[in-house]
C-alpha positions in Angstrom: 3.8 -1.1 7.7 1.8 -2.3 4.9 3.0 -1.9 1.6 -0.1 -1.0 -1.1 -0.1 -1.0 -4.7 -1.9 0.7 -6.7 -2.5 -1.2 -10.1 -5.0 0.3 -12.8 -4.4 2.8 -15.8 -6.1 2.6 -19.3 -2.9 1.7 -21.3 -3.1 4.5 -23.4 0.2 6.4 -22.7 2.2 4.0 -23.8 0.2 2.0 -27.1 0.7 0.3 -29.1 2.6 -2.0 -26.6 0.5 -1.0 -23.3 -3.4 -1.3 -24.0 -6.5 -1.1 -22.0 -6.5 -5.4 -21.9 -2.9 -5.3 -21.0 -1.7 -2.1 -19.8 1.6 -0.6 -18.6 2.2 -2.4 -15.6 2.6 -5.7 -17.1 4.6 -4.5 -19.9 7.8 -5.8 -19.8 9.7 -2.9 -20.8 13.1 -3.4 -18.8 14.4 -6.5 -16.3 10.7 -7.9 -15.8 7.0 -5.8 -15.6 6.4 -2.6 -14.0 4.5 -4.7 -11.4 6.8 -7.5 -10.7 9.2 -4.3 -10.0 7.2 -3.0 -7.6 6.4 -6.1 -5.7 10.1 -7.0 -5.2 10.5 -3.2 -3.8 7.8 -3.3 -1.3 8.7 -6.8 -0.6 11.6 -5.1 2.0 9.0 -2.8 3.6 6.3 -5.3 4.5 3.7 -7.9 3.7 2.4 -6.4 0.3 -1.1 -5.9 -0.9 -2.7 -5.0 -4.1 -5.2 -2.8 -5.2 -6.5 -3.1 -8.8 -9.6 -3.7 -10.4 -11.7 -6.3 -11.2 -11.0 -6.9 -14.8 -7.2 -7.1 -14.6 -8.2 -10.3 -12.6 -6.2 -12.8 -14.4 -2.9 -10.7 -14.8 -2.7 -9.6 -11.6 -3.0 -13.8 -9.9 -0.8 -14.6 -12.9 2.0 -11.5 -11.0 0.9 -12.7 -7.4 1.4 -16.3 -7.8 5.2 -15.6 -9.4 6.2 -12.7 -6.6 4.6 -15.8 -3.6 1.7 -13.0 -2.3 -1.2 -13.8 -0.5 -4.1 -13.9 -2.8 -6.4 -12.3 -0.2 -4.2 -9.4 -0.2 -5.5 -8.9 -3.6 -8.1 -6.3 -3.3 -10.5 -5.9 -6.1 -12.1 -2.4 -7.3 -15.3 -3.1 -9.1 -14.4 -0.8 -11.8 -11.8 2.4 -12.1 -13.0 5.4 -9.8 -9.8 7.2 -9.5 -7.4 7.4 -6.6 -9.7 8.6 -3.9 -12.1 5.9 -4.4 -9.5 3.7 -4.5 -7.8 4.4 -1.2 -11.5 4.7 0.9 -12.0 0.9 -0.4 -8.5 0.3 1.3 -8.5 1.9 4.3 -12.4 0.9 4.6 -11.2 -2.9 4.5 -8.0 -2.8 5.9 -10.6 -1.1 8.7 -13.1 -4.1 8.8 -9.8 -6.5 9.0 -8.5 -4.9 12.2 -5.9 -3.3 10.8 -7.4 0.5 11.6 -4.3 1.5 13.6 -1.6 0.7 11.1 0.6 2.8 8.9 -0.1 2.2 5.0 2.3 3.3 1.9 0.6 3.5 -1.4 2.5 2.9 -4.2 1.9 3.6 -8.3 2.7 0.1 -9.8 4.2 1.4 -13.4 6.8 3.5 -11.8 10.8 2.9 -12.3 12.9 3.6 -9.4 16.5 3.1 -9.8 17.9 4.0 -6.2 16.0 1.2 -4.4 18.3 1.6 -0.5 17.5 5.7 -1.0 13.8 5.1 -1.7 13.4 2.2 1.8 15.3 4.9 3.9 12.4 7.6 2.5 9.6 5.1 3.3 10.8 4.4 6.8 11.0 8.2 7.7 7.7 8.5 6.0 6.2 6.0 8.1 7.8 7.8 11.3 5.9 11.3 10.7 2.6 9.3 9.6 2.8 7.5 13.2 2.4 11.3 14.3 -0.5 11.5 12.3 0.6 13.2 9.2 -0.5 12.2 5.4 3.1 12.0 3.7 4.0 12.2 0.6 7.3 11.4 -1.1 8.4 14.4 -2.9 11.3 13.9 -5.9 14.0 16.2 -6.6 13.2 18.3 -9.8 16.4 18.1 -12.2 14.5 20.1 -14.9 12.0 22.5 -15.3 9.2 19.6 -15.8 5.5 20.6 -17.0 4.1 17.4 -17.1 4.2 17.1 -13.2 2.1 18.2 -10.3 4.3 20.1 -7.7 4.2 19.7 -3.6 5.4 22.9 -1.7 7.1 22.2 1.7 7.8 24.3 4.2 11.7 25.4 5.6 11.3 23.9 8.7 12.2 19.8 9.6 9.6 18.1 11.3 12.1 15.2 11.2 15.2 14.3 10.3 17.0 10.7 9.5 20.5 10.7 8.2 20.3 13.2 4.9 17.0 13.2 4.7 14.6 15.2 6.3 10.3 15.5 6.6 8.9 18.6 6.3 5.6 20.5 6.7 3.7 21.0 3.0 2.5 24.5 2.1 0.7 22.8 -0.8 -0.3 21.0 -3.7 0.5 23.0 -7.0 -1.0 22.3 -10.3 1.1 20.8 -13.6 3.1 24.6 -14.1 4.1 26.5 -17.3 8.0 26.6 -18.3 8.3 29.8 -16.5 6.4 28.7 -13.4 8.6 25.3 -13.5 12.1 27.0 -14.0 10.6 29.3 -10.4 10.1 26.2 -8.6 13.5 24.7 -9.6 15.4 27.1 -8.3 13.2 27.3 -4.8 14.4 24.6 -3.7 11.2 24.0 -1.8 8.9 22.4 -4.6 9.6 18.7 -5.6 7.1 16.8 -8.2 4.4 15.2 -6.4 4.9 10.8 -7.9 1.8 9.7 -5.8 3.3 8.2 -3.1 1.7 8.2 0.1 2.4 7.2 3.2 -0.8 7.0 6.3 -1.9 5.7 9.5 -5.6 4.0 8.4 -7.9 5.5 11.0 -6.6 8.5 9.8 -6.9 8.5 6.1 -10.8 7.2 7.2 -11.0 10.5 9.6 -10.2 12.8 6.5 -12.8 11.1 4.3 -15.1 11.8 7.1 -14.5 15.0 6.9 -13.5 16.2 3.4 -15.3 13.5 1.5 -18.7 12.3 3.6 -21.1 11.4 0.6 -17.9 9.6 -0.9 -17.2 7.8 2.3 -21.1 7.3 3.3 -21.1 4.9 0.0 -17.9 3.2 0.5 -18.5 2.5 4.3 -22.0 0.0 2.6 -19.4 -2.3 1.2 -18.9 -5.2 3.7 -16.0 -7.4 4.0 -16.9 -9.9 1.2 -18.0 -7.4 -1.4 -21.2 -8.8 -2.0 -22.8 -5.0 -2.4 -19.4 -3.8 -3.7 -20.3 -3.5 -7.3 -23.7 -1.4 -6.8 -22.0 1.0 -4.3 -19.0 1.9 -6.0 -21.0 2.9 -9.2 -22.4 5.4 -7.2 -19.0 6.6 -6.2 -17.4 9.9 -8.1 -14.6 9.4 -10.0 -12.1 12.2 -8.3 -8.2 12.0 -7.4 -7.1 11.9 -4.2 -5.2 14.9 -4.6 -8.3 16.5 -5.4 -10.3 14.6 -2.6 -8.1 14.8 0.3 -4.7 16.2 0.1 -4.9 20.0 -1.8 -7.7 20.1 1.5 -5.2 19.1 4.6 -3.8 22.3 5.9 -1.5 21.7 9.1 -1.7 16.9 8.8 0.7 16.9 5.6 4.1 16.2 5.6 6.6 15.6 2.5 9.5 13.4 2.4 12.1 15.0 -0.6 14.0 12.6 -2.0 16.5 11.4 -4.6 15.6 7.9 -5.8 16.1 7.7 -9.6 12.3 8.3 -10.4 10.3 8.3 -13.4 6.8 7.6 -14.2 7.6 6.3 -17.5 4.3 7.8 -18.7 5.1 8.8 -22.5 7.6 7.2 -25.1 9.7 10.5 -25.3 10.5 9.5 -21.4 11.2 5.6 -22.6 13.1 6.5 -25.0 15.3 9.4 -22.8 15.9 6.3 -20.1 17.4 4.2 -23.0 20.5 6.7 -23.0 20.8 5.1 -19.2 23.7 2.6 -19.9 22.1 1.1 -16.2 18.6 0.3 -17.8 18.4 -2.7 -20.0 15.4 -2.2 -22.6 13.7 -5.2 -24.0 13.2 -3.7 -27.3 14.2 -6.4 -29.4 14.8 -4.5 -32.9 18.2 -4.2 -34.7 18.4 -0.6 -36.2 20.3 -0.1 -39.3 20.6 3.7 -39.9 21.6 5.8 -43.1 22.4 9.7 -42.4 19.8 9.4 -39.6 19.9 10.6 -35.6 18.4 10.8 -32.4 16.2 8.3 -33.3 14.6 6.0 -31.0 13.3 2.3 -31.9 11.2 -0.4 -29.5 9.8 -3.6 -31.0 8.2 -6.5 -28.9 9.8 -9.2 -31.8 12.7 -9.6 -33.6 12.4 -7.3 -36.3 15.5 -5.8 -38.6 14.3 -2.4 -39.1 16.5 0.5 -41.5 15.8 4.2 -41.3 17.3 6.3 -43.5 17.3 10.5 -43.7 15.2 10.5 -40.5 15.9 12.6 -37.6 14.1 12.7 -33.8 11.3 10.0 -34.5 10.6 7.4 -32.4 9.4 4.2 -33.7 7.2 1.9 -32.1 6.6 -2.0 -33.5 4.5 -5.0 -32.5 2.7 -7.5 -34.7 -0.5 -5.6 -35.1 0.3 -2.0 -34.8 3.2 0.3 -36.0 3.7 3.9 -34.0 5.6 6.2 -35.7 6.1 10.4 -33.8 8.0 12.8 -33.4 10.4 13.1 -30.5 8.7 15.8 -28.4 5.2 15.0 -29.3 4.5 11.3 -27.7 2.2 13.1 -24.9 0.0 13.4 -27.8 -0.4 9.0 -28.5 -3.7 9.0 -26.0 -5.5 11.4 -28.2 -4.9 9.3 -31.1 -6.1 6.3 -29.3 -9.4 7.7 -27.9 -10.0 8.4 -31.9 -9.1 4.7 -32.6 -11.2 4.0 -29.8 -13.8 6.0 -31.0 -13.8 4.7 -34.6 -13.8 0.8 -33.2 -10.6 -0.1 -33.9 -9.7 -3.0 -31.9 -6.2 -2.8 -31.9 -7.0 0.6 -29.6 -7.7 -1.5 -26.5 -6.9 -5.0 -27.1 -3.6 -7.1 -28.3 -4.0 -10.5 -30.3 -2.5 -12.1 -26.9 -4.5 -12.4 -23.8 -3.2 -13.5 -20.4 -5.0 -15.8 -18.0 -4.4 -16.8 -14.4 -3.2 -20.6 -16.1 -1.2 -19.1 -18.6 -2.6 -17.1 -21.6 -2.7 -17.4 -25.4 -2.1 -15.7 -28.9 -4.6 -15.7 -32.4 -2.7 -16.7 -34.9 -5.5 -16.7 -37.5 -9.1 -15.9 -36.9 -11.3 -16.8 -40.1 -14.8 -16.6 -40.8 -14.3 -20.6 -40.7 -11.6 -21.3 -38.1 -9.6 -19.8 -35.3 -5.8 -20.6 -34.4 -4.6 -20.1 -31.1 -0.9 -20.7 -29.6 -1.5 -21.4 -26.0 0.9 -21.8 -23.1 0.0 -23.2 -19.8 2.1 -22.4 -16.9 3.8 -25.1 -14.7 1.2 -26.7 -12.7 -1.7 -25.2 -13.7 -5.0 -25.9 -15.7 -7.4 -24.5 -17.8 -11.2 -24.7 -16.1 -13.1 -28.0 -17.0 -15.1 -26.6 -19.7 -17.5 -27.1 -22.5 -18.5 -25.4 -26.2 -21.2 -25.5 -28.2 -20.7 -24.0 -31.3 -16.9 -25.3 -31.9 -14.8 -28.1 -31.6 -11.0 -28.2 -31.0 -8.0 -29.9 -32.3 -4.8 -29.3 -30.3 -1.7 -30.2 -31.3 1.3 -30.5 -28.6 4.4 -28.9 -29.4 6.3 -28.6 -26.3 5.6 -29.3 -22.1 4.3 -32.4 -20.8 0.7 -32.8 -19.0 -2.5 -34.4 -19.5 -5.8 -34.0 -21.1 -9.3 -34.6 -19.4 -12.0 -35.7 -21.8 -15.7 -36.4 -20.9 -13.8 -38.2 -17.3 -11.1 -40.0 -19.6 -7.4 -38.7 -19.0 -4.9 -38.9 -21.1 -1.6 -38.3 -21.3 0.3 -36.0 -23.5 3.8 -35.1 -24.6 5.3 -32.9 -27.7 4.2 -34.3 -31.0 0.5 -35.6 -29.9 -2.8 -34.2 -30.9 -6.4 -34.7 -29.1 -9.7 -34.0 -30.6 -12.6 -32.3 -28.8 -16.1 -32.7 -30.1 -18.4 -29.9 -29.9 -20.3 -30.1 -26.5 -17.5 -32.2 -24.9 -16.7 -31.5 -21.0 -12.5 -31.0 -21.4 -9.5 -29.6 -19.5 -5.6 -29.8 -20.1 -3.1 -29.4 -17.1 0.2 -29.1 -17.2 2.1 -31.8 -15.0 5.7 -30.4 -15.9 8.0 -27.5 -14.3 8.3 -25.8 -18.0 5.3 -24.4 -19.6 2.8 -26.4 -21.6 2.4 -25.1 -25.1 0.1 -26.2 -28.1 -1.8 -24.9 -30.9 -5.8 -25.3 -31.1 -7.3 -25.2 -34.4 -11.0 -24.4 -33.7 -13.7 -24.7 -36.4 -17.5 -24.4 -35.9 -20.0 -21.2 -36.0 -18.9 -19.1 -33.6 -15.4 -18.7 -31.6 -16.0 -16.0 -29.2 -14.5 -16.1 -25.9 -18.0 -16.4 -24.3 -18.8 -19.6 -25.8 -17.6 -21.5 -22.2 -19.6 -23.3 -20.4 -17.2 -23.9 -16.9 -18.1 -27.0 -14.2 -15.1 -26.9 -12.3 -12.3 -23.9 -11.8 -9.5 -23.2 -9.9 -10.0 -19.4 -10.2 -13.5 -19.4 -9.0 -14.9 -18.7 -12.4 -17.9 -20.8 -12.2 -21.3 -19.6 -12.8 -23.7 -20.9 -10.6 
């Protein structure tokens, strides 16, 4: 089987800690990132591969190179098209590779699952109905009358059974219900909320495109195996889910897997903050909450921060160093409307953190003047920056911790904590990091400009040269 995740999302559910430059799925809101999580699950099932798009490059060779994945299982969208698009790229490429005849599970890479043994015993029956030619789905056992979840009908018949669990035939996809429609389903017994889990033989999948989706699949089926037309092609492509595209169309090829595997989707801070009550799940928040005649409150900050709240009832309170989130318990579904209006108004902090990862490391603005910008940058154990240039700034970094070296105009030199280097406007420069602990200094830059577009690269290890 081949293990496929699924890694996009704007990073608005979840702001002001997940944003569009560094949404959910690196977030590290419990024991590591969404991602990482989800590597280390599929790990069991297979050789896993990732599907994201191209401009959560950096992050997601950052995630690959820690978990020990193949990069060329990385496969890179040209930009978001939704799910359908997503998975006719896949199977279209796993198709080109020679892999046409094996099974695929797709996978969400923000979701929490708790019952990791429960959830590899659903995937392995999964894979057994798909070898029979059936699109699965894992369906997950509703314990409340949810409204924020799409619903997957199954028949009362087993198409197959392994231990507790059992496969059965799927009457249908049903829209995000009302209360009244969700406490009906409940009590069925036959609808379970549909998480996006999918489980296919390749030719398959490609055979329902075909079929359901030609114009869709017509453009797709362009892109050759090195993606040289990829970019073009997919921008003709329609945005549309692959519920939409494929599955709400199968009538008699879809099978659903129920299941019991500690699921969430973690998709709004009323569900974070519900999970918190989970004595199992360790939260990173790092705040120490002092309270006064206050309850059911709920507090998350990225930093050490003391915070007090006094006379305040079912808020939840969200902190980092350039944004403060304050709502009420109840309403959180409600954050992505504020941020397409902070979006809308050009408020930076909507999209983007003062951090930014890279493939080497990543960095963090301390100051940005109209005169100078300060930047705390880490490099990570054996790697380096490109070998690069500026022309309208120079750069003065100062060492603080780490150990590595510093390439200047073909001159190395070598670094440790306490040493600064200058770089002259217009010189060729590069630091690596020769250590097994990361490589950390601050850069003082002061010039005209400072913009991140202001590189000129010559030599890269992550292919980012112009040419």
């Amino acid at each position: 089987m081949i293990p496929v995740i699924l890694s996009g999302g704007s990073g608005t559910r979840l702001w002001p800690v997940s944003r569009a430059s560094y949404p959910k799925q690196f977030c590290e809101f419990y024991d590591g990132s969404f991602l990482d999580g989800t590597i280390r699950r599929l790990k069991a099932l297979g050789e896993v591969h990732i599907l994201t798009t191209q401009n959560m490059d950096s992050l997601t060779h950052r995630a690959v190179k820690q978990e020990g994945l193949r990069p060329e299982n990385v496969i890179f969208e040209p930009m978001g098209k939704n799910t359908a698009s997503a998975v006719a790229l896949l199977c279209h490429i796993l198709a080109l590779r020679g892999k046409g005849a094996d099974v695929v599970g797709v996978f969400p890479s923000d979701h929490l699952v708790r019952n990791e043994t429960e959830f590899g015993k659903a995937v392995k029956l999964a894979e057994q109905v798909a070898r029979k030619g059936f699109v699965v789905t894992l369906g997950i056992q509703p314990h409340v009358p949810e409204t924020g979840y799409g619903y997957i009908e199954v028949g009362g018949e087993a198409l197959l059974t392994a231990g507790d669990l059992k496969a059965f035939s799927v009457k249908g996809f049903r829209e995000k219900p009302d209360v009244k429609t969700a406490q009906t389903y409940v009590k069925s017994g036959q609808h379970f909320w549909n998480a996006g889990m999918f489980v296919f033989q390749v030719d398959q999948m490609i055979q329902h495109f075909q079929s359901f989706q030609p114009q869709l699949w017509e453009k797709i089926s362009r892109i050759d195996l090195a993606m040289k037309e990829a970019k073009y092609n997919y921008a003709m492509v329609d945005a549309i889910s692959l519920d939409y595209a494929i599955m709400e169309k199968l009538k008699s090829q879809q099978a659903c897997v129920p299941c019991d595997i500690g699921w969430s989707d973690v998709g709004s801070w009323d569900e974070v903050a519900r999970l918190s009550e989970d004595a199992q799940i360790q939260s990173r928040s790092m705040a120490q909450v002092y309270n006064r005649n206050s309850e059911n409150n709920y507090v998350f900050s990225v930093q050490k921060k003391v915070v007090g709240l006094v006379d305040i009832a079912d808020v939840i309170v969200v902190d980092t160093p350039d944004a403060l989130l304050l709502v009420r318990k109840g309403s959180s579904q409600k954050v992505k409307e504020l941020v397409d209006a902070m979006r809308e108004a050009g408020q930076a902090e909507a999209t983007g953190h003062k951090f930014e990862m890279r493939p080497w490391g990543g960095f963090e603005v301390l100051a940005d003047e109209k005169d100078f910008k300060t930047k705390k940058i880490s490099v990570d154990a054996g790697a380096q920056i490109s070998y690069q240039s500026h022309a309208k700034r120079s750069e003065h970094w100062i060492i603080i911790s780490g150990t590595g070296e510093v390439i200047l105009n073909e001159k190395t030199i070598a670094i440790a904590p306490g040493q600064n280097v200058f770089i002259p406007i217009g010189s060729k420069h590069r630091i690596r990091n020769t250590g097994r602990v990361p490589l950390v200094f601050v850069e003082v830059q002061t010039g005209s400009y400072f913009g991140e577009d202001d590189i000129v690269r010559y030599k890269d290890d992550y292919n980012r040269v112009e040419s």
